[in-house]
N, CA, C and O atoms as a DFTB+ gen file, in Angstrom:
672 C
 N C O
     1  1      80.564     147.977      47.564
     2  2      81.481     148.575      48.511
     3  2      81.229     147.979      49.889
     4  3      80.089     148.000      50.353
     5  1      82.263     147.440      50.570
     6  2      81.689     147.106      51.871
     7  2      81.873     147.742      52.755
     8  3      82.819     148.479      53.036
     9  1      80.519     147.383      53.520
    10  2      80.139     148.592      54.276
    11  2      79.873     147.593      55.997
    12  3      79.225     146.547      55.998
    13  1      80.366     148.051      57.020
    14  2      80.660     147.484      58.433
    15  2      78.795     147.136      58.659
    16  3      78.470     145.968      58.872
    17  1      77.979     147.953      58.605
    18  2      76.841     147.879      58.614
    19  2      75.955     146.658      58.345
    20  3      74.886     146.235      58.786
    21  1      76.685     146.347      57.608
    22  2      75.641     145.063      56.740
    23  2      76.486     143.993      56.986
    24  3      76.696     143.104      56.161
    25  1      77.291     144.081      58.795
    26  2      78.004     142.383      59.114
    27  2      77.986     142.403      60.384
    28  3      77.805     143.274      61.235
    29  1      78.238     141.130      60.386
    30  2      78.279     140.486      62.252
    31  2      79.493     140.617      62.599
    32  3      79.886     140.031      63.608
    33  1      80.339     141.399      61.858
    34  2      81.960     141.088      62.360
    35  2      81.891     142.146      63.901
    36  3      82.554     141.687      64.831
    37  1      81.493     142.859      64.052
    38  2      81.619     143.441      65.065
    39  2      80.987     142.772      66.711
    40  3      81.371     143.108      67.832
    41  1      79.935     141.763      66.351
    42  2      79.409     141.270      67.319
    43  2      80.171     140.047      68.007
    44  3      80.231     139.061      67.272
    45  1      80.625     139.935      68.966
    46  2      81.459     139.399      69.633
    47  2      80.759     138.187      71.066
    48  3      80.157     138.526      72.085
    49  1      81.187     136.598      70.550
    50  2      80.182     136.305      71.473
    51  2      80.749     136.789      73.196
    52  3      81.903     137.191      73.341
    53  1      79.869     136.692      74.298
    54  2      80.289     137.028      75.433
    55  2      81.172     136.174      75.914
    56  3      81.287     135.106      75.311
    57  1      81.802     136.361      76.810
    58  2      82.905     135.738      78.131
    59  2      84.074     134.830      77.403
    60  3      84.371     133.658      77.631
    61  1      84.557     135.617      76.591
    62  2      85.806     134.980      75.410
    63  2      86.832     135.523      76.555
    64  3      86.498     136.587      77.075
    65  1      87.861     135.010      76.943
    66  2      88.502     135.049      78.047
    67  2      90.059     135.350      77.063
    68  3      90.273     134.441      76.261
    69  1      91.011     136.384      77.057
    70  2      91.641     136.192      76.262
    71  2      93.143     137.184      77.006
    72  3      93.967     138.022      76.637
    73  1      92.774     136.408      78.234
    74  2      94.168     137.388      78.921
    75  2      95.632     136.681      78.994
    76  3      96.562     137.404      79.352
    77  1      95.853     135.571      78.737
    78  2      97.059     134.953      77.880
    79  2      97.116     135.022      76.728
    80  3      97.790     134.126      76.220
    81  1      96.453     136.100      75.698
    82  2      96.530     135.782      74.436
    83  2      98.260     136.587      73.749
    84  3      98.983     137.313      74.432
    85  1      98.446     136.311      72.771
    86  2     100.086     137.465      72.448
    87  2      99.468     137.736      71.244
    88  3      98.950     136.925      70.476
    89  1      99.585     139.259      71.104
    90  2      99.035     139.484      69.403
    91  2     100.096     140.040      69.066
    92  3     100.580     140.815      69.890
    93  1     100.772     139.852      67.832
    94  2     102.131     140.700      67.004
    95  2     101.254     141.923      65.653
    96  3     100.353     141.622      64.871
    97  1     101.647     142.684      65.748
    98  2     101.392     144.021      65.194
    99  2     101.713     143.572      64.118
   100  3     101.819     142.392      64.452
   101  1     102.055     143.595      62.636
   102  2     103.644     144.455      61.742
   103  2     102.750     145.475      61.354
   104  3     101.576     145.343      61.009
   105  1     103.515     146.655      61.456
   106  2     102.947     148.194      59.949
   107  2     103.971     148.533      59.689
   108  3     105.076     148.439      60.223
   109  1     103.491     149.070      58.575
   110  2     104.388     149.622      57.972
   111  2     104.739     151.503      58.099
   112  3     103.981     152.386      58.499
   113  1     106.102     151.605      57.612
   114  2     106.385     153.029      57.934
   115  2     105.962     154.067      56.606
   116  3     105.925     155.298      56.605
   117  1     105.720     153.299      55.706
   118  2     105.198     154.444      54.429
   119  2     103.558     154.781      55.185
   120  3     102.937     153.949      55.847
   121  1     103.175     155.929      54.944
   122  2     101.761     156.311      55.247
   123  2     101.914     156.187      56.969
   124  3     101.467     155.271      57.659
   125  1     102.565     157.209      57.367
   126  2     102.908     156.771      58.627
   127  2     101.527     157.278      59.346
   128  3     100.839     156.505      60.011
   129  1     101.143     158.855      59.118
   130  2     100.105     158.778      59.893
   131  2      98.610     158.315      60.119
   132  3      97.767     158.530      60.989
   133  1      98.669     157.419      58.685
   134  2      97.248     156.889      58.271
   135  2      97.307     155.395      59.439
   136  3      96.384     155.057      60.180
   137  1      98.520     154.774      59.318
   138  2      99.095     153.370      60.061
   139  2      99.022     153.884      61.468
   140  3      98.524     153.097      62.274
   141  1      99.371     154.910      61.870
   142  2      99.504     154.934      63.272
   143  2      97.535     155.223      63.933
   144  3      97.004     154.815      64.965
   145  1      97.221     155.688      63.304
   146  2      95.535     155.993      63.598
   147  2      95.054     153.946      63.208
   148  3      94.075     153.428      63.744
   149  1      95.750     153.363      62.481
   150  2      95.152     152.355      62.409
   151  2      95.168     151.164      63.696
   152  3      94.297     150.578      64.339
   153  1      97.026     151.172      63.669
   154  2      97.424     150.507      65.017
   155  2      96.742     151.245      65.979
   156  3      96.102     150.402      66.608
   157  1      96.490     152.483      66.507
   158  2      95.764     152.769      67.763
   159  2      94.514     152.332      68.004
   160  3      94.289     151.952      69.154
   161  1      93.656     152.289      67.225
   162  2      92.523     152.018      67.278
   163  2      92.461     149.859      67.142
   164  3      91.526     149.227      67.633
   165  1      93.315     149.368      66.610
   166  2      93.239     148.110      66.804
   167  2      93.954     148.031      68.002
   168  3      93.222     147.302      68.671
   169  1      95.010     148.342      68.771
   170  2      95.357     147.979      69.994
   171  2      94.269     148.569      70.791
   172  3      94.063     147.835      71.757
   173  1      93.459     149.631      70.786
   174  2      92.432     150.098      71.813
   175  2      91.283     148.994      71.692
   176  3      90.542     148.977      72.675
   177  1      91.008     148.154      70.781
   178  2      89.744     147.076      70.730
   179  2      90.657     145.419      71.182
   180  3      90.168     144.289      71.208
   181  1      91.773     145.753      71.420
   182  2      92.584     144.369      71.934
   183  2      92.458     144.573      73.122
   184  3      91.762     143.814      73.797
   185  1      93.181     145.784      73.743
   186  2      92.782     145.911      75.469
   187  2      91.662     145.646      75.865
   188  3      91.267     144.831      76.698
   189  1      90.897     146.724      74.927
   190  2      89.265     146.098      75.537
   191  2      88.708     145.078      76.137
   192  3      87.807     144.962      76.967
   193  1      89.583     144.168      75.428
   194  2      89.133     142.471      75.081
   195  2      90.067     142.146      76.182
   196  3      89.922     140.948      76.421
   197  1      90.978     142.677      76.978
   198  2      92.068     141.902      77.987
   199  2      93.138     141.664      77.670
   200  3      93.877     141.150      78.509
   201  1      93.822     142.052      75.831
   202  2      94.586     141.180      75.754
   203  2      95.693     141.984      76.202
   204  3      95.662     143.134      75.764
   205  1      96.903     141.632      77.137
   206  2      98.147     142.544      77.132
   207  2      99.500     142.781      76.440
   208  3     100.297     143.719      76.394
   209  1      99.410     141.202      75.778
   210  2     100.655     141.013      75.230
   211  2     100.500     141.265      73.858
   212  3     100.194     140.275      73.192
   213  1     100.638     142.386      73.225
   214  2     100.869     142.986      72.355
   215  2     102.194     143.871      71.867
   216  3     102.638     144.952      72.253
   217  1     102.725     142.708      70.607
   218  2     103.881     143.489      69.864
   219  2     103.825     143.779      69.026
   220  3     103.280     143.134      68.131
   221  1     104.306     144.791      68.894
   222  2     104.858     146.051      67.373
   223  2     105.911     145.770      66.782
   224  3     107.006     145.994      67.297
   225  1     105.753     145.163      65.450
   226  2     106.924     145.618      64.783
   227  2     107.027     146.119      63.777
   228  3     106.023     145.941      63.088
   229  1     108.096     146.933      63.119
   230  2     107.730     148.364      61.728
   231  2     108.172     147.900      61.099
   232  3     108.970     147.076      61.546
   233  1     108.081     147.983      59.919
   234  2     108.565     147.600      58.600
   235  2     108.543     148.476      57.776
   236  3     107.497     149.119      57.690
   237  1     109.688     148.819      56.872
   238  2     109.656     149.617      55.703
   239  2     108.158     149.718      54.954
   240  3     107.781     150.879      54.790
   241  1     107.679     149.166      54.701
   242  2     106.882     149.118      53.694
   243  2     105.820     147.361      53.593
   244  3     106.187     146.216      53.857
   245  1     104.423     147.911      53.087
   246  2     103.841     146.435      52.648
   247  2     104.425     145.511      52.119
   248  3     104.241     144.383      52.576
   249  1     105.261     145.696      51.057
   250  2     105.862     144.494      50.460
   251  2     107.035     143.653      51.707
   252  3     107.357     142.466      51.642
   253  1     107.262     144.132      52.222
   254  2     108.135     143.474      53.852
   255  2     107.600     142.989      54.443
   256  3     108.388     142.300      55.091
   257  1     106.161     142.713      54.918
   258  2     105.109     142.917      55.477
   259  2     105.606     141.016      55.887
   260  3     106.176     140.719      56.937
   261  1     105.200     139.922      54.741
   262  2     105.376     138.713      55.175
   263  2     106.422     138.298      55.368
   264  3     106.562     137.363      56.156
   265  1     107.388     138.803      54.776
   266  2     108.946     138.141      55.231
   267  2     109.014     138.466      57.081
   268  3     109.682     137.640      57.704
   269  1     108.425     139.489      57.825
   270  2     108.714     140.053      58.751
   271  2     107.873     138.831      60.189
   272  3     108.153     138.432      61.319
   273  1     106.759     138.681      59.164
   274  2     105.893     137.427      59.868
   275  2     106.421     136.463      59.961
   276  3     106.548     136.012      61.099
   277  1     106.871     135.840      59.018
   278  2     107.425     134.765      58.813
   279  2     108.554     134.647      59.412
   280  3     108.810     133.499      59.774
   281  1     109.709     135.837      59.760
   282  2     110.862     135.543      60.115
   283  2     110.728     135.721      62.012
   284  3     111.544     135.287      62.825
   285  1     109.604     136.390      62.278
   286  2     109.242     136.199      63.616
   287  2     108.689     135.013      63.784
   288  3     108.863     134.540      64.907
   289  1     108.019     134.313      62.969
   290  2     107.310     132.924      63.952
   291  2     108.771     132.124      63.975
   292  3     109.090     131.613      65.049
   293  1     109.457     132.023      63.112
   294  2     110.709     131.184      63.163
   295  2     111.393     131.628      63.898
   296  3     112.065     130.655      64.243
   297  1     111.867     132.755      64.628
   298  2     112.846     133.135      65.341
   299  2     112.582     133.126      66.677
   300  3     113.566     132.798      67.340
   301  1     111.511     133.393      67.364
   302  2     110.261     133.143      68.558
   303  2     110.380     131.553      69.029
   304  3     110.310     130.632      68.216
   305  1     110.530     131.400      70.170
   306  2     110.744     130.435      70.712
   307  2     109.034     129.462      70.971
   308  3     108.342     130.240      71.629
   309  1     108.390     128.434      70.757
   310  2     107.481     127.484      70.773
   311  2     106.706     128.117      71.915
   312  3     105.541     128.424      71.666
   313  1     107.347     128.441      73.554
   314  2     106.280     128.954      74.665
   315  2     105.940     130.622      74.370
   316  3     105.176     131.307      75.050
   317  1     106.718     131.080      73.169
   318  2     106.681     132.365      73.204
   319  2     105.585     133.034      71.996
   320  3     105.024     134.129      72.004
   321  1     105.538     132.164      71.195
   322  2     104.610     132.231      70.090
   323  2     103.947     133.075      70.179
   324  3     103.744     133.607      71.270
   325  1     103.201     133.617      68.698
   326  2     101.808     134.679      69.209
   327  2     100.756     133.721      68.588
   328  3     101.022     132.716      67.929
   329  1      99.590     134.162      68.881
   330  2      98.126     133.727      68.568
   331  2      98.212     133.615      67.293
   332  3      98.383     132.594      66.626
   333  1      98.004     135.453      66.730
   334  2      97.522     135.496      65.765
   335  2      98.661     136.815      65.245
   336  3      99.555     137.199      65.999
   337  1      98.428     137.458      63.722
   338  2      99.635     138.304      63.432
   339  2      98.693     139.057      63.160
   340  3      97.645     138.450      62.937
   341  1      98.615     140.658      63.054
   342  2      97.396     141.666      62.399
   343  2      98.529     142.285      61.049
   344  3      99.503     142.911      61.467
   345  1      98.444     142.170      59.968
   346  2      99.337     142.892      58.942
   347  2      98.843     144.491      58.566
   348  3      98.194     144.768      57.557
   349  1      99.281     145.460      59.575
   350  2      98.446     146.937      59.207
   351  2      99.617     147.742      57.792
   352  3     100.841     147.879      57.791
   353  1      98.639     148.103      56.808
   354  2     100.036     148.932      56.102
   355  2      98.644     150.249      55.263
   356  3      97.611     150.486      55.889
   357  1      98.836     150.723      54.271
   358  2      98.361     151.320      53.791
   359  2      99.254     151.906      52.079
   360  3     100.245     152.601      51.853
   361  1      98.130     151.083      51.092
   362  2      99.081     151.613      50.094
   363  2      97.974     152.313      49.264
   364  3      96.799     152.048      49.009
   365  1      99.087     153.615      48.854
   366  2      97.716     154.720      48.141
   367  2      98.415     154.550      46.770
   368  3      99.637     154.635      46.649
   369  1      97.479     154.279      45.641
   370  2      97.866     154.441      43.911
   371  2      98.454     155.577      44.364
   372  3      98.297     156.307      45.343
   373  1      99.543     155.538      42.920
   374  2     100.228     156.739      42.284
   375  2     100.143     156.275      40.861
   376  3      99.424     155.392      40.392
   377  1     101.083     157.103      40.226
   378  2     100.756     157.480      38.769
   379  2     101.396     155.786      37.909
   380  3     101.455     155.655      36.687
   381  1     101.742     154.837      38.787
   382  2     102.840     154.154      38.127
   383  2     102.016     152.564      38.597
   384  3     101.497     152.506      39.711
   385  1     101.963     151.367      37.680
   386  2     102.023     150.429      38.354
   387  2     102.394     149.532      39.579
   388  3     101.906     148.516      40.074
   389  1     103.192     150.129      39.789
   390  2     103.816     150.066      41.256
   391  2     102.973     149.940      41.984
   392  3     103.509     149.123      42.734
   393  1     101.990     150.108      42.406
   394  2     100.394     150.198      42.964
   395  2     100.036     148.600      43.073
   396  3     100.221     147.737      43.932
   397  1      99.436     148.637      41.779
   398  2      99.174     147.068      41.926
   399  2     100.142     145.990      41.799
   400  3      99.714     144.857      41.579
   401  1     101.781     146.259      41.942
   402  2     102.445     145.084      42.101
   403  2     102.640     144.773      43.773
   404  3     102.842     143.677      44.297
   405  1     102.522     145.994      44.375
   406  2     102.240     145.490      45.962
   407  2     101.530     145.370      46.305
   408  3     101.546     144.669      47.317
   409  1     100.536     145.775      45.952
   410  2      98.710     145.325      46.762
   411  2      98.544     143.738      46.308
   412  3      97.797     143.011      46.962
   413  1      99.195     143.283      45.280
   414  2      98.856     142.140      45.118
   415  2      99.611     141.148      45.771
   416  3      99.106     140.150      46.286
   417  1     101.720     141.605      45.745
   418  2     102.265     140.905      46.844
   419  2     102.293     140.766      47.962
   420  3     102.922     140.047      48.738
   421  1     101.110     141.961      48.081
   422  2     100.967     141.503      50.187
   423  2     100.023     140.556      50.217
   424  3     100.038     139.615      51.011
   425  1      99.122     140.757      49.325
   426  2      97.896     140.341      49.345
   427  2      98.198     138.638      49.416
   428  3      97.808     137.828      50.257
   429  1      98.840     138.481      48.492
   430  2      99.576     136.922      48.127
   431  2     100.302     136.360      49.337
   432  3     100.388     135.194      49.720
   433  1     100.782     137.435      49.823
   434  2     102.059     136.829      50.916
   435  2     101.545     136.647      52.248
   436  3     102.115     136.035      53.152
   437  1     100.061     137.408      52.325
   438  2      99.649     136.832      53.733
   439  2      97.823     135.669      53.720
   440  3      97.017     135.276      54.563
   441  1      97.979     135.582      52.415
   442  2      97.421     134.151      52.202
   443  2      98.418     133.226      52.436
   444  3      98.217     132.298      53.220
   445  1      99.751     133.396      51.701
   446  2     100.547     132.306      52.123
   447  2     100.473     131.663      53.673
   448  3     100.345     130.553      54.190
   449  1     100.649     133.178      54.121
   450  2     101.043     132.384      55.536
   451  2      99.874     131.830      56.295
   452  3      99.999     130.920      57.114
   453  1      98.711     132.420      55.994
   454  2      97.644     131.937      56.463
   455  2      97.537     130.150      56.008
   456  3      97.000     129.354      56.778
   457  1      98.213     129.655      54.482
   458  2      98.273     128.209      54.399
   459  2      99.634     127.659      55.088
   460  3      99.835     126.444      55.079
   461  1     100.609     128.576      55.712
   462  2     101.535     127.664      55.937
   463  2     101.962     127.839      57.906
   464  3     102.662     127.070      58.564
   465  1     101.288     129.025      58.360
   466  2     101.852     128.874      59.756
   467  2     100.095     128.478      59.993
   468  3      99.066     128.500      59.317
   469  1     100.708     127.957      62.031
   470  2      99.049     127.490      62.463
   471  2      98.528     128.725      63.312
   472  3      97.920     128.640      64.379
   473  1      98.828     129.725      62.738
   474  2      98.257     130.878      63.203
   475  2      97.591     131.938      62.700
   476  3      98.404     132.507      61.971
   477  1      96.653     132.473      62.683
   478  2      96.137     133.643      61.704
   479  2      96.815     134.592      61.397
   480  3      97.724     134.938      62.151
   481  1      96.536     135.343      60.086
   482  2      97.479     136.543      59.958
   483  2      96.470     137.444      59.442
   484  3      96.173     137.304      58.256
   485  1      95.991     138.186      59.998
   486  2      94.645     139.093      59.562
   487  2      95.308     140.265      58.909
   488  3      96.413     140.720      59.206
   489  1      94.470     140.707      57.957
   490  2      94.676     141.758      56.784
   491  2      94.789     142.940      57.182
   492  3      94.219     143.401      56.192
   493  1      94.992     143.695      57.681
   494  2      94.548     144.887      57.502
   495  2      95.177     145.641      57.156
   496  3      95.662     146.465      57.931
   497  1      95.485     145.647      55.425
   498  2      96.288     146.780      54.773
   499  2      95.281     147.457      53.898
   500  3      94.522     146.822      53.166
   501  1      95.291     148.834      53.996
   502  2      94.464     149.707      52.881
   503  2      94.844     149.685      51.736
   504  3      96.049     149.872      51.568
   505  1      94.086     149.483      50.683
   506  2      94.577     149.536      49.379
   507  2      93.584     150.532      48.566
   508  3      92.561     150.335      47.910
   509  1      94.267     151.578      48.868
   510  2      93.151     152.977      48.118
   511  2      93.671     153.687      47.096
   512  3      94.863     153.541      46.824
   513  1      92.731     154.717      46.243
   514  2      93.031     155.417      45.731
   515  2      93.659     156.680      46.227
   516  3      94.734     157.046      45.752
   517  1      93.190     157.205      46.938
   518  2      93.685     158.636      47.368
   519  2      93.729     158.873      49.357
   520  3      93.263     158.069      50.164
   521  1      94.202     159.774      49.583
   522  2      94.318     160.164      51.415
   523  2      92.431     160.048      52.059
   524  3      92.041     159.595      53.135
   525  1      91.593     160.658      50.888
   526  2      90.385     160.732      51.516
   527  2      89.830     159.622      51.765
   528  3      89.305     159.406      52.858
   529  1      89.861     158.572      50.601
   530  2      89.682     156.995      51.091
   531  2      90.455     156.531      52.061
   532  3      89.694     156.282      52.996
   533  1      91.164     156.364      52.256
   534  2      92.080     156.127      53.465
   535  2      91.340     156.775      54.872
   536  3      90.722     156.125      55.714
   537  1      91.546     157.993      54.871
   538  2      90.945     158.574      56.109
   539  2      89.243     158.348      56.338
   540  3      88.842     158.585      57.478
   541  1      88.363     157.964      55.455
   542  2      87.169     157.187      55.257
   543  2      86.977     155.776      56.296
   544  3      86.098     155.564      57.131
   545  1      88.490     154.677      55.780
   546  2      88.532     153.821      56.652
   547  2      89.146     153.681      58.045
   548  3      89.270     152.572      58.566
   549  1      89.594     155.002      58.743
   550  2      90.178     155.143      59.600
   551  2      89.323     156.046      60.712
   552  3      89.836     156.864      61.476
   553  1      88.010     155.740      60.638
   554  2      87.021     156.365      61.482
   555  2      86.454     156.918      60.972
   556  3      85.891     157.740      61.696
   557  1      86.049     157.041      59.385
   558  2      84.731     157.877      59.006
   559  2      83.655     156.667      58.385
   560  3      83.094     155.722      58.939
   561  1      83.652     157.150      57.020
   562  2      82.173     156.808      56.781
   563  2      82.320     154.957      56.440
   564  3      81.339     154.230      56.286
   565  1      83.600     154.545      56.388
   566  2      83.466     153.130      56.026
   567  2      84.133     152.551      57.423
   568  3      84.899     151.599      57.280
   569  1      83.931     152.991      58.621
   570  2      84.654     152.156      59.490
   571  2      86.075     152.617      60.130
   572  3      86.700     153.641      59.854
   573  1      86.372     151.750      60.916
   574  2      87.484     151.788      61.496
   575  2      88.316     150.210      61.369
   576  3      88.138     149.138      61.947
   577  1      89.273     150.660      60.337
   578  2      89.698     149.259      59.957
   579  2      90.379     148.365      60.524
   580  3      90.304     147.150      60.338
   581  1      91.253     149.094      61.427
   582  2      92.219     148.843      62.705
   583  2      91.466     148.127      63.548
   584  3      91.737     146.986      63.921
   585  1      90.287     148.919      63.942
   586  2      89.300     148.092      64.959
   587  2      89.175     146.608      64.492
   588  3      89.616     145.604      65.051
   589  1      88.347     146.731      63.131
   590  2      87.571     145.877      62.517
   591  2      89.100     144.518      62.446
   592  3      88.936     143.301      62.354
   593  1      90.324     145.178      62.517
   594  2      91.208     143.900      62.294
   595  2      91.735     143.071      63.503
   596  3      92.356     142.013      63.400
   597  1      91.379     143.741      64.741
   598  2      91.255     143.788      65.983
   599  2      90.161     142.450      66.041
   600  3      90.423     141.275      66.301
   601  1      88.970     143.018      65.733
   602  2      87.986     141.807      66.266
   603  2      88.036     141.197      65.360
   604  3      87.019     140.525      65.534
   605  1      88.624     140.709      64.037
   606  2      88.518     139.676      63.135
   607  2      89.859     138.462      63.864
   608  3      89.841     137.233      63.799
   609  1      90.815     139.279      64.458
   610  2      92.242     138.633      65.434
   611  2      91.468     137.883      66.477
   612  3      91.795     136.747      66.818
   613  1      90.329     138.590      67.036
   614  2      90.108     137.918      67.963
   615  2      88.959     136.520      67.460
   616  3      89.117     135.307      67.598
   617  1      88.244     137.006      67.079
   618  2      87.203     135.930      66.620
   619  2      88.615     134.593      65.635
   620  3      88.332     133.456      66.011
   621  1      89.052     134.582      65.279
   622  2      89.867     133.779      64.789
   623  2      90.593     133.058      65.761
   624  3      90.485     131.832      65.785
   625  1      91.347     133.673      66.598
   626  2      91.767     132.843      68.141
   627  2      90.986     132.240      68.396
   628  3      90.935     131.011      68.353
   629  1      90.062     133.113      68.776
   630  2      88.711     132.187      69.579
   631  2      87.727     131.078      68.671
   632  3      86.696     130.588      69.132
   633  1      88.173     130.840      67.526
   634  2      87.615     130.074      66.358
   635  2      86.833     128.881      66.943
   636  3      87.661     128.096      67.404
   637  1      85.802     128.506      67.083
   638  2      85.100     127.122      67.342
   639  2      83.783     127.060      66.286
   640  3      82.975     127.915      65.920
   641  1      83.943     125.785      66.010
   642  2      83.135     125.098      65.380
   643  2      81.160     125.582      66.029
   644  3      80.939     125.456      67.234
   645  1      80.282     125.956      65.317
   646  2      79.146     125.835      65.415
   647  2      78.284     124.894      65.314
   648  3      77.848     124.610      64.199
   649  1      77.769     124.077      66.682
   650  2      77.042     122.504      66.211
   651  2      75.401     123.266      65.731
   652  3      74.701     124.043      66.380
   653  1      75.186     122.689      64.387
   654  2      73.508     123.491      63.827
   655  2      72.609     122.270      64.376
   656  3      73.267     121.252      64.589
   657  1      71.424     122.192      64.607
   658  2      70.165     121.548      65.183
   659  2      70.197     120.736      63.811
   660  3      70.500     121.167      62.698
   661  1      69.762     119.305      64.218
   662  2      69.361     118.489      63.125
   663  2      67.802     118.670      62.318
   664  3      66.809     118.264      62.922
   665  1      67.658     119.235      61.067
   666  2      66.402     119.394      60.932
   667  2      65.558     118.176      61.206
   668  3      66.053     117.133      60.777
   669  1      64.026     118.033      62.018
   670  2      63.251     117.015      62.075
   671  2      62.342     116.699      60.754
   672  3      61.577     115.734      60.748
């Protein structure tokens, strides 16, 4: 199970300067109040960081999720671009396969874009069993996922190469 505890994702190197950055939102409107605790808490770790230009946009549902990316980087003008995309949604099993045919087409659709635009598209859709898992990753015992998709947006902008010491 992963657990925030046992990673560096939260550690952030210092003086990342990121006040021209544009971050685009999408969530989705199913699980509205699980998504809205998610987007708050990832736009509250973007300000943090300086960034101002932050857009929202809603979408029916996860499975919309990449067409919505995709049809914004194309429609967005070259000086207007965003950085990076955060994909927030939340899908809870029910009694029906239906479950795993969208957890897997989001899942698929924002790898795609991660191989086809030059911009990141960070994950952050829940894929749980029930409301208590969900509310687990939304500030209890596994984190705050919103956050956590927040600083994975940023560390990805800010992406540079690590030069390692030549062993002697």
């Amino acid at each position: 199970m992963a657990d925030i505890s046992n990673s560096a994702l939260l550690n952030l190197a210092p003086g990342i300067s990121l006040k021209d950055a544009c971050v685009v939102i999408v969530r989705t409107e199913w699980n509205a109040n699980i998504i809205d605790e998610l987007a708050l808490g990832c736009i509250r770790v973007l300000r943090h960081y300086g960034i101002k230009d932050i857009q929202v946009l809603t979408v029916p549902g996860a499975f919309e999720i990449a067409f919505a990316i995709k049809d914004h980087w194309q429609k967005t003008g070259k000086k207007d671009r965003p950085d990076v995309f955060i994909a927030l949604g939340c899908v809870l099993r029910g009694d029906t396969p239906h479950f795993d045919y969208v957890c897997k087409a989001v899942t698929d659709g924002v790898v795609q874009l991660n191989l086809l635009l030059p911009v990141p598209t960070i994950f952050g859709v829940l894929t749980v069993d029930n409301r208590q898992q969900a509310d687990e990753r939304i500030g209890g015992k596994h984190g705050h996922k919103g956050e956590e998709a927040a600083i994975t947006a940023i560390k990805m902008m800010t992406l540079q190469p690590v030069k390692l010491k030549k062993e002697s």
